[in-house]
Legacy VTK file of the C-alpha trace (Angstrom):
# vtk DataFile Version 3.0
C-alpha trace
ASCII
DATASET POLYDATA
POINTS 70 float
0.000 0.000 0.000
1.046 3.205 -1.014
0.115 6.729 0.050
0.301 10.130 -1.114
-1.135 13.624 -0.985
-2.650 15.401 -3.308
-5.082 18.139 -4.112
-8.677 17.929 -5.849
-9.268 20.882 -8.116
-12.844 20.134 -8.984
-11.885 18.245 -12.680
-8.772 16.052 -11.253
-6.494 14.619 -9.051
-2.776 16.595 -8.616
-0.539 14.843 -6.555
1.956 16.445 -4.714
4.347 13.824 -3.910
6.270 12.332 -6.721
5.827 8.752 -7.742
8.749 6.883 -9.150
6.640 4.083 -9.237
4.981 3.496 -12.679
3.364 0.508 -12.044
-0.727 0.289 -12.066
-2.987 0.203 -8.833
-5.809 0.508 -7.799
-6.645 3.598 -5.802
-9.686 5.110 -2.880
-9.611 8.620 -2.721
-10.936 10.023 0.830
-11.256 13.681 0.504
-9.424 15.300 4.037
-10.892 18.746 4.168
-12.124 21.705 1.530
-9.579 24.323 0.234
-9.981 28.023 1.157
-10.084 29.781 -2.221
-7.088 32.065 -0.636
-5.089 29.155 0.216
-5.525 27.362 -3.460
-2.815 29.673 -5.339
-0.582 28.537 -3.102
-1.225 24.833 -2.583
-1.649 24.661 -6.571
2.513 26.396 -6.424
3.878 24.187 -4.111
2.474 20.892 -6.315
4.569 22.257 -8.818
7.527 19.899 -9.039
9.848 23.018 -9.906
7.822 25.608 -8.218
10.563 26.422 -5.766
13.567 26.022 -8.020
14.590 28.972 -8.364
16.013 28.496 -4.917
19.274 26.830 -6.814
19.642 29.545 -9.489
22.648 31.639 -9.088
21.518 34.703 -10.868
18.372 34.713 -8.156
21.905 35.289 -5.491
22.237 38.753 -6.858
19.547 40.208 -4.447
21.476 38.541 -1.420
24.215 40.636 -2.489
22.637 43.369 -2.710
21.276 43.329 1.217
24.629 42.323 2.291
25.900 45.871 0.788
23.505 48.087 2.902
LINES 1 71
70 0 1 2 3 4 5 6 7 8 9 10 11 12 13 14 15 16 17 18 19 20 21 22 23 24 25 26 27 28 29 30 31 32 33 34 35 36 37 38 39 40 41 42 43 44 45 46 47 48 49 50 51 52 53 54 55 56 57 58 59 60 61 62 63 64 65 66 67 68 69
């Protein structure tokens, strides 16, 4: 058995976890609790698989510079 999170968005299913597993199954879906419509933008970024990359770019280092001058 096998279980991840994921988010409903009224059409489909996103998962938030990444599967490496591509194998078939069988899933039950048990809805948790309803979304606040402010909260939604962000839930919907962070199930982006690169939605926080820009954490490892090293042009985004220039504005750490930049507070370490003042």
């Amino acid at each position: 058995m096998l279980a991840v999170k994921g988010i409903y968005d009224g059409k489909s299913v996103k998962l938030l976890d990444k599967l490496t597993d591509r194998r078939k199954y069988k899933v039950g879906v048990t809805f948790l609790e309803e979304i606040e419509p402010a909260d939604e933008d962000l839930r919907d970024f962070t199930s982006q698989t690169s939605g926080l990359a820009f954490w490892n770019d090293k042009r985004e280092d220039i504005y750490q510079d930049f507070l370490k001058q003042k």
